[in-house]
C-alpha positions in Angstrom: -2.2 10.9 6.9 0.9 12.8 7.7 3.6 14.1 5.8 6.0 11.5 5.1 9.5 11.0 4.6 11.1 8.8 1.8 12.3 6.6 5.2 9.0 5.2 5.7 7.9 1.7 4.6 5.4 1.1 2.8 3.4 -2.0 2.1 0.4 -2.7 -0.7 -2.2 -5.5 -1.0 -3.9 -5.7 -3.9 -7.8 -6.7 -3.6 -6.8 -10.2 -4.2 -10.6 -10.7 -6.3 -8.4 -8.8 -9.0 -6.7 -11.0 -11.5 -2.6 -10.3 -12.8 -5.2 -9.2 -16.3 -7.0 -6.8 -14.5 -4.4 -5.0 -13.4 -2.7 -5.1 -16.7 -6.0 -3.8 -18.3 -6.1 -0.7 -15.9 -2.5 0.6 -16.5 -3.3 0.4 -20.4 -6.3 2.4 -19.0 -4.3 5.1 -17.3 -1.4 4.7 -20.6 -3.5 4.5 -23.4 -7.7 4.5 -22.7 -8.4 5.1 -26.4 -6.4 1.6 -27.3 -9.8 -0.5 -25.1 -12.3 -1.9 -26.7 -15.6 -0.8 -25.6 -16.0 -3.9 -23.6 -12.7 -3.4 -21.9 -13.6 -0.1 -21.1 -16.5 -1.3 -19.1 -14.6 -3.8 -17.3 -11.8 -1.4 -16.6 -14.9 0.8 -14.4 -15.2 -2.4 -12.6 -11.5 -3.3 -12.2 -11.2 0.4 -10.8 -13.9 -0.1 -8.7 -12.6 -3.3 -7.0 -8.9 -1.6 -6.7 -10.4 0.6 -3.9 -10.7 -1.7 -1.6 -6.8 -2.6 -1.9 -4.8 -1.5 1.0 -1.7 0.3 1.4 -0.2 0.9 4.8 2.4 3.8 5.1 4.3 4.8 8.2 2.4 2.3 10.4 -1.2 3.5 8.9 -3.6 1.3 7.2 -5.9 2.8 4.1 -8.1 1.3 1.6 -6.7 3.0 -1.9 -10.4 5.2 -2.2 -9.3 6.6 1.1 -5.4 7.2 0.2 -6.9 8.8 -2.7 -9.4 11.0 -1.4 -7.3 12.3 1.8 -3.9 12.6 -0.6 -4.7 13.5 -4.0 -8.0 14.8 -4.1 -8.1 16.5 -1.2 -4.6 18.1 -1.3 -4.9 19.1 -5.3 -9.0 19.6 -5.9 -9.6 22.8 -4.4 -6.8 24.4 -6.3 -7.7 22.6 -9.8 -11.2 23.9 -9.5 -10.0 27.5 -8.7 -8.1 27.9 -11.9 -11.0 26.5 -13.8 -13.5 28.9 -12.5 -10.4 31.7 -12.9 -9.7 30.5 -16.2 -11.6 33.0 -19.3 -11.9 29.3 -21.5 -11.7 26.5 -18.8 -12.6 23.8 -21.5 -9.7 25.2 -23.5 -7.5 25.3 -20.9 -8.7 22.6 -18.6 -6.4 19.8 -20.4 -3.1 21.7 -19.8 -4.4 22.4 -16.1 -5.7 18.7 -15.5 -2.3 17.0 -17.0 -0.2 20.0 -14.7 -1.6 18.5 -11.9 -1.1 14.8 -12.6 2.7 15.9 -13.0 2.5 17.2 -9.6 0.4 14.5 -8.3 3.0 11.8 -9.5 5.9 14.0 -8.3 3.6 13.8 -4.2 3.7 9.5 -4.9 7.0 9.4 -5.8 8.5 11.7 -2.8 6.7 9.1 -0.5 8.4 6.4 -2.8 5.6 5.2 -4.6 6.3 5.0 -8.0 4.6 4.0 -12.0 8.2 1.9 -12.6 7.7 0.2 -9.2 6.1 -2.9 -7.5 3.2 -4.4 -9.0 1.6 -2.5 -6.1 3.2 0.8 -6.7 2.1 0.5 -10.2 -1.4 -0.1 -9.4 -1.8 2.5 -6.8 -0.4 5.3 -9.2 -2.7 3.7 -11.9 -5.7 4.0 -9.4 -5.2 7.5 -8.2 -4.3 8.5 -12.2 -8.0 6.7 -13.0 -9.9 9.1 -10.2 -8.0 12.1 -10.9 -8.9 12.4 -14.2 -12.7 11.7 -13.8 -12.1 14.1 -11.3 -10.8 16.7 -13.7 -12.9 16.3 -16.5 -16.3 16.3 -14.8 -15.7 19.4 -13.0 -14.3 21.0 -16.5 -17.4 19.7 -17.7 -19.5 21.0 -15.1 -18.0 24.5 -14.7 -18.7 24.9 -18.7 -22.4 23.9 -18.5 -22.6 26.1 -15.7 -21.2 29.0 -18.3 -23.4 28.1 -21.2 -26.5 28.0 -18.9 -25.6 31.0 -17.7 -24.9 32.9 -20.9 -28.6 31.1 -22.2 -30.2 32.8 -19.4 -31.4 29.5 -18.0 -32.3 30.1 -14.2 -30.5 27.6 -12.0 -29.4 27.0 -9.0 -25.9 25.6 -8.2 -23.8 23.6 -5.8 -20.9 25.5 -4.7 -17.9 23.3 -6.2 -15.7 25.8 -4.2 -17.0 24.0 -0.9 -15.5 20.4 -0.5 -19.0 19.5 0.8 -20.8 20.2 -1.8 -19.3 18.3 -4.2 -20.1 15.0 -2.6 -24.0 16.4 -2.8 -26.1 14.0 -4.7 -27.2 16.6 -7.6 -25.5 19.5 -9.3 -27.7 22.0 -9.9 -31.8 22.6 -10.2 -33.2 24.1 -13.4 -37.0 24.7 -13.3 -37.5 22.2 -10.3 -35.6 19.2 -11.7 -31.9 18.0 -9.9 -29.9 17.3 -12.2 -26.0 15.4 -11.8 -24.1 17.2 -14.8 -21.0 14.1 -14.5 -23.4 11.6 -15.4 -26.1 12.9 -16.9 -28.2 15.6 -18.4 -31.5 14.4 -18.1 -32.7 17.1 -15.8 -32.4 19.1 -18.9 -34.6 17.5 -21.4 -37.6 19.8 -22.2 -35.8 22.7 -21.5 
């Protein structure tokens, strides 16, 4: 997409499998996630999951949300997040206060193109969507950047994707200690044994 001015229309549909609850349930999500249940937790994965095939067209171009998202927020604010992580002498202590600087400026990008938290039903989903994937986003690479430390401080041998290299990051494992590919955002199971 191009750069946009505040002129430009835009126009949302909502994945209409998703009930006026799910929606609800997933800004609580993005307000509050410790206030869900366990349950509601799970279904708010699902509810996310169905939200990115919801559409927004913006100057006269049509994207599902998980495309919006990847083209304007990931891909304009990752490489930059994951730089002052890897710059960053306690990333885990810092990685927080980096993770929430960016949202600010994330939500500052959807609100100069007029998408807004206080607006539409659409608006607020959208926001809510791209605030749900930016923070996995955040806190698995915090994650994976500190494993990467404390294996390599352990004097584990491993091998690494390069999270520098947009890629890579959409590679199916993370790293490969003693043969074994292992995915450090959802599991550690190529480490058992070690």
């Amino acid at each position: 997409m191009n750069p946009l001015s505040d002129a430009e229309p835009i126009e949302i549909r909502l994945n209409p499998r998703l009930s006026d609850a799910n929606r609800t349930l997933a800004v609580r999500y993005l307000r509050a996630p410790r206030s869900l249940t366990p349950q509601e937790r799970l279904h708010a994965l699902e509810i996310f999951d169905g939200l990115g095939a919801s559409l927004i067209t913006i100057g006269g171009r049509t994207a599902t949300f998980a495309a919006f998202y990847r083209e304007r927020i990931e891909g304009t604010h990752a490489d930059t997040f994951i730089d002052q992580l890897l710059n960053a002498d306690a990333p885990e202590a810092i990685g927080g206060h980096i993770l929430r600087t960016t949202w600010q400026r994330i939500v500052s990008d959807l609100q100069a193109m007029g998408i807004q938290l206080s607006g539409d039903t659409g608006q607020q989903t959208l926001v809510v969507f791209c605030g749900y994937w930016w923070q996995s986003f955040a806190r698995g690479y915090i994650r994976e950047i500190n494993v990467f430390r404390d294996l390599g401080r352990s004097g584990i041998e491993f091998v690494a994707h390069d999270i520098q290299r947009r890629q890579q990051r959409f590679s199916p494992f993370d790293l490969v200690v003693l043969g074994f590919r292992g995915d450090i955002k959802t599991s550690t199971y190529c480490l058992e044994g070690v």
